[in-house]
C-alpha positions as CSV (number, residue, x, y, z in Angstrom):
1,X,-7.8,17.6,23.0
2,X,-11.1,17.0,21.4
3,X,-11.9,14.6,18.8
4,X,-12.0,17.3,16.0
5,X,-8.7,18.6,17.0
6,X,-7.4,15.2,16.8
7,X,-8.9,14.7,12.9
8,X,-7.4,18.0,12.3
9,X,-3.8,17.1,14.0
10,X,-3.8,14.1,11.5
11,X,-5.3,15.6,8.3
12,X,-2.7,18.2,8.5
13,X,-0.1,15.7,9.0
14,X,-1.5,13.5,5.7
15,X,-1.3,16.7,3.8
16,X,2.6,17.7,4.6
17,X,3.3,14.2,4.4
18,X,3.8,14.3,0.7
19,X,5.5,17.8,0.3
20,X,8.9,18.0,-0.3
21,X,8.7,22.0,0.2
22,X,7.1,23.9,3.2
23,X,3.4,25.1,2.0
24,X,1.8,27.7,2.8
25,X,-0.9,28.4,5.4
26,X,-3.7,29.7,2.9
27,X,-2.1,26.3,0.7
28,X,-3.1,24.3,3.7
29,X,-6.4,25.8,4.4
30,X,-8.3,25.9,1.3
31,X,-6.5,22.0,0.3
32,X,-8.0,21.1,3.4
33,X,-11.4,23.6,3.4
34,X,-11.0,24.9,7.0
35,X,-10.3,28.3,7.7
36,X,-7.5,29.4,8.4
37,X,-7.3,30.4,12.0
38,X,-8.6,27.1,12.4
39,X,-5.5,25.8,10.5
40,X,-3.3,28.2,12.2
41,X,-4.3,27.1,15.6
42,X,-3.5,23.1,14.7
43,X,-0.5,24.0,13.1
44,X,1.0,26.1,16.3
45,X,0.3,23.0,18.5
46,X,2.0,20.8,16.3
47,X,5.1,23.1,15.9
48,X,5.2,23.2,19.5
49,X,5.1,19.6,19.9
50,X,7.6,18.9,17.4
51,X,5.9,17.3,14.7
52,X,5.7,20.0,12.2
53,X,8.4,23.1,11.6
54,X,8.0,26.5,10.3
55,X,9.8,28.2,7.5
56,X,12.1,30.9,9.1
57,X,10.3,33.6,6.8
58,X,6.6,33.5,6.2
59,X,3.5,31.1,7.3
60,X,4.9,27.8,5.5
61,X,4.7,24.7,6.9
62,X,6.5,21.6,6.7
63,X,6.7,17.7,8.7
64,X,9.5,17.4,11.3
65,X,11.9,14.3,10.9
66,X,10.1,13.3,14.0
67,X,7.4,11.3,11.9
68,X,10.2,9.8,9.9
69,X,12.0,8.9,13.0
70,X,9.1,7.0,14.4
71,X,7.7,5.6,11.0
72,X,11.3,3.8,10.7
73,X,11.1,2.5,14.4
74,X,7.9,0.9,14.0
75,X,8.9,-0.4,10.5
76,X,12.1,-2.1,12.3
77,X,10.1,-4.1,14.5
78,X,7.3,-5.3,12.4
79,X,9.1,-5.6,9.3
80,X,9.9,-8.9,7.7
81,X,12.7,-10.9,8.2
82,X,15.7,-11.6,6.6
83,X,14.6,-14.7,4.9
84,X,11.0,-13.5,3.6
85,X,13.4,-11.3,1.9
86,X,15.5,-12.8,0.3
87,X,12.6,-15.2,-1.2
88,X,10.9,-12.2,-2.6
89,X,14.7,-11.2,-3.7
90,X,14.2,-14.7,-5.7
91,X,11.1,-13.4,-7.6
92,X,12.2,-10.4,-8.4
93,X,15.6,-12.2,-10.3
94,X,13.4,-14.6,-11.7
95,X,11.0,-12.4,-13.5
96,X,12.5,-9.3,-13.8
97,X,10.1,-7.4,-12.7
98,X,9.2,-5.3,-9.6
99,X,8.1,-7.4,-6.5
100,X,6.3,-5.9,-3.2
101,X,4.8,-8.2,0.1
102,X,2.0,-6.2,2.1
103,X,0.5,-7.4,5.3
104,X,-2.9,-7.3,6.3
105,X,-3.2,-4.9,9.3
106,X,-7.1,-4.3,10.2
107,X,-8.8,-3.5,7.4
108,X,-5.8,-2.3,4.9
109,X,-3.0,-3.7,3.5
110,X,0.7,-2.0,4.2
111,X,3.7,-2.4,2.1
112,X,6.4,-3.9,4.3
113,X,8.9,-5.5,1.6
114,X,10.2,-4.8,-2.2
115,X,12.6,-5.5,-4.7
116,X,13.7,-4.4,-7.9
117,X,14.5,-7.7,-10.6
118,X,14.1,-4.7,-13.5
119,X,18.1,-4.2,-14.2
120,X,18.0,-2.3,-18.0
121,X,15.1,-0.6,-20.0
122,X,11.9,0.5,-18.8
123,X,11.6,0.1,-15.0
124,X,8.6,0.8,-12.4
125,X,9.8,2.4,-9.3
126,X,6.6,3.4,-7.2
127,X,6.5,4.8,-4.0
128,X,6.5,2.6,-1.0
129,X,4.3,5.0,1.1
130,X,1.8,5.5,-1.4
131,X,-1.4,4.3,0.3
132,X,-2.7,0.5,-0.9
133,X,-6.1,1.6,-2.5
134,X,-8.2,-1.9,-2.4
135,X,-10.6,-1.6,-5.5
136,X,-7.8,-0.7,-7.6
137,X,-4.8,-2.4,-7.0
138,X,-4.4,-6.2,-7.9
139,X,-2.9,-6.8,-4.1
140,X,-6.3,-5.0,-2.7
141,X,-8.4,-7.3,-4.9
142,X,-6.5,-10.5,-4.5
143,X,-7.2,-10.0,0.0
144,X,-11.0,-8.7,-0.6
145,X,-11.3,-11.7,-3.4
146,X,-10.5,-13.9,0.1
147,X,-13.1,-12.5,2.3
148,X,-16.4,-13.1,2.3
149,X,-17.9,-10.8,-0.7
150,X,-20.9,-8.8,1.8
151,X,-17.2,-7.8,4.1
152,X,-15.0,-7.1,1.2
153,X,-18.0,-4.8,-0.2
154,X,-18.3,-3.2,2.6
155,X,-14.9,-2.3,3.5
156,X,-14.7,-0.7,0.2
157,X,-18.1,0.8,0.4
158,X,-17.3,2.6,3.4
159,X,-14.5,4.4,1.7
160,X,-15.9,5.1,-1.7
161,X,-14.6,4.0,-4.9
162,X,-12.3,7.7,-4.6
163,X,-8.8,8.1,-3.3
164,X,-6.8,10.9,-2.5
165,X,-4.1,10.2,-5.1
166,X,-4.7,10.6,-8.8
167,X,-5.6,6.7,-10.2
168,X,-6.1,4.7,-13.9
169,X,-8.5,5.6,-16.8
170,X,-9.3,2.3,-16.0
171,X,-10.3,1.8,-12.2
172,X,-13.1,0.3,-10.7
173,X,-15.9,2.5,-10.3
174,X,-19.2,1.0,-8.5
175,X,-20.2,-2.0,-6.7
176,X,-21.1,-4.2,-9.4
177,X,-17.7,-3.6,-11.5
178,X,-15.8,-4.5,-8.2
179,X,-18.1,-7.9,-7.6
180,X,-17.6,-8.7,-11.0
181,X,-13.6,-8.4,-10.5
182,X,-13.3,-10.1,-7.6
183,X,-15.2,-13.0,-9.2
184,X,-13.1,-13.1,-12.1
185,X,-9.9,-13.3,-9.1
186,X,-11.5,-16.4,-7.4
187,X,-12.0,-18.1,-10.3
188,X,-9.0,-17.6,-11.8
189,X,-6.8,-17.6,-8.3
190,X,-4.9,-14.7,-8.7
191,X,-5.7,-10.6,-8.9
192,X,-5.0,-8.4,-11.9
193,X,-5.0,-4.3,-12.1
194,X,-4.0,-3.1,-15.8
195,X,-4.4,0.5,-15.7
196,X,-5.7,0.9,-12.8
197,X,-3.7,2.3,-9.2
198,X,-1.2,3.9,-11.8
199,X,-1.9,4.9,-15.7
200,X,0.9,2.8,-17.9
201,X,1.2,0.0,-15.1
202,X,-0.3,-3.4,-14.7
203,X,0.3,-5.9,-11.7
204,X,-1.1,-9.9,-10.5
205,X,-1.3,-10.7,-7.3
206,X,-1.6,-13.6,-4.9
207,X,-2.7,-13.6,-0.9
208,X,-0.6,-15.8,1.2
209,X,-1.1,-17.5,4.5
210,X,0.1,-17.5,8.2
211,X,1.5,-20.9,7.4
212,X,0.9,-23.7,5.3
213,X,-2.2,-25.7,7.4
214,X,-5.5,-25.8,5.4
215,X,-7.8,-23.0,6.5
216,X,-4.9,-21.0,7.9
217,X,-5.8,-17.2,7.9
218,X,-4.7,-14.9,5.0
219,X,-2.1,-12.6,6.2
220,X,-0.6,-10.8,3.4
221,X,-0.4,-10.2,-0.6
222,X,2.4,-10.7,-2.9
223,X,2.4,-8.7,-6.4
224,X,4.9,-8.4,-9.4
225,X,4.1,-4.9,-11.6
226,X,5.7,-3.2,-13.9
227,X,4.8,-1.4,-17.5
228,X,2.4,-2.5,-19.7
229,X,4.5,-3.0,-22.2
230,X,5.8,-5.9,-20.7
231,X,3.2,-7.2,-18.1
232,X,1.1,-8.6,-20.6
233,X,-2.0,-11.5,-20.7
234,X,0.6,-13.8,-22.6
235,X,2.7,-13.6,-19.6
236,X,0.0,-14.1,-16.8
237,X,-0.1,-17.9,-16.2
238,X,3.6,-17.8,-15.8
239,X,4.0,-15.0,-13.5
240,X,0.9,-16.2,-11.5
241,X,3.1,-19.5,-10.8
242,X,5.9,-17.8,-9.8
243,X,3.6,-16.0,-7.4
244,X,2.0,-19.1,-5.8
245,X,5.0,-20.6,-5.9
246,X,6.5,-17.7,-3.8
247,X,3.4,-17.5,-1.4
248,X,3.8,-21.3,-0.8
249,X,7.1,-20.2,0.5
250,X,6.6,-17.2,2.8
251,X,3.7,-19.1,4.1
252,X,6.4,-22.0,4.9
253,X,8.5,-19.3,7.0
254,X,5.6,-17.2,8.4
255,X,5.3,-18.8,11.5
256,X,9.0,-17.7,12.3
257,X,7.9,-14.3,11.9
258,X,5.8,-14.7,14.6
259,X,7.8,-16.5,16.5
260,X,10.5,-13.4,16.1
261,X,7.9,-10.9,17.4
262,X,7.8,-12.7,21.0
263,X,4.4,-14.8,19.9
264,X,2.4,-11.8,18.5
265,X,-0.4,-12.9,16.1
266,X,-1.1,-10.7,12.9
267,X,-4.4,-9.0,13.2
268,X,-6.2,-10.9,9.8
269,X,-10.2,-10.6,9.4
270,X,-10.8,-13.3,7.7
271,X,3.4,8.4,-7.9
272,X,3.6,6.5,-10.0
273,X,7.5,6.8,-11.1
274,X,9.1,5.6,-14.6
275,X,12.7,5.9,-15.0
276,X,15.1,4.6,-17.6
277,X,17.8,2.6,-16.2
């Protein structure tokens, strides 16, 4: 298979990815600006291959549970352990707010871990697969605030200050609005995105470490977001402790992550959705 066919195999893939319903091929084509018999022919070879079904009547198109099936074995090996969890359990009861870990994994960040502490009112529920966009969320800031600023530039350079979801009236837009945020990060030691990844929603973040020696590699964010409403300034020292506090802790039980995953090091270079409860 050539390299196109491969970039087409996955584009295809990243569009069905978020469909609930089956779409149609002239959907696909135009969302994707290939024609359609070129379409067509990528979509056959994944039906074949069982990555992708067809509707029973018409040209629609939707993602097999293959995908799903392999997204959740990966996930159970890599994912943290038991007691990373239950300390980000800890924040969440502690402030009341929605808590996420992400890893660093080449030049991205993942979601791996989450919990709810919101139990009545307003309450932020985003998607977990959503993709991490750097420049405008405060877990993306607080890593690239860690790395030297010519590599976190450039990592964000080479992927343009777009995304292929829907962000903030407020996002960072060009180079010198994202140097002047990730100086305002190091200086005050923790990330902030207020309208920014999500209208309505605001978050802080902290990076933590592979374990607690000085110098030790940065491995990993930790965020607490929620509505505006209630993740305000007057509340940013406080919840900024609880994060370091937090990251102090995971970084304490890191290494028994790796230990649990046979010795393997982490690779480190060094919608939106509202609901009343």
């Amino acid at each position: 298979m050539s390299v196109v066919a491969i970039e087409r195999c996955l584009q295809l893939i990243e569009v069905l990815a978020g469909e609930a319903e089956p779409v149609e091929l002239s959907v696909l084509a135009s969302r994707l600006r290939m024609p359609v018999s070129a379409v067509h022919r990528t979509l056959t070879t994944l039906v074949k291959s069982g990555w992708v079904v067809q509707a029973e009547a018409g040209q629609a198109y939707a993602l097999s549970l293959r995908l799903s099936t392999l997204a959740f074995r990966n996930l159970d090996v890599r994912a943290v352990p038991d007691i990373v969890q239950e300390i980000l359990d800890r924040l969440a009861r502690r402030t009341h707010e929605y808590c996420r870990l992400a890893i660093v994994e080449h030049e991205d960040l993942v979601w791996v871990a989450r919990a709810q502490g919101a139990t009545t009112g307003l309450r932020y529920d985003p998607d977990m697969g959503q993709e991490i966009v750097l420049h405008a969320t405060a877990n993306g800031k607080a890593w690239l605030s860690t790395l030297p600023e010519n590599e976190a530039l450039r990592i964000v350079c080479a992927r343009g200050f777009g995304a292929r979801r829907a962000l903030g009236p407020r996002v960072i837009g060009d180079v010198d609005d994202l140097r002047r945020h990730l100086g305002e990060t190091r200086a005050r030691g923790y990330a902030v995105a207020v309208d920014e990844a999500e209208p309505g929603t605001a978050a802080i973040a902290v990076p933590f470490h592979a374990d607690t020696e000085a110098g030790s590699p940065v491995v990993g964010t930790i965020s607490i977001a929620g509505p505006l409403m209630r993740i305000t300034p007057d509340r940013y020292d406080d919840l900024s402790r609880e994060l370091h506090a937090t990251a102090a802790e995971v970084s304490a039980v890191w290494p028994t992550r790796i230990r649990q995953r046979g010795g393997a090091r982490m690779n480190s270079p060094q919608g939106r959705r509202m609901v009343i409860a």
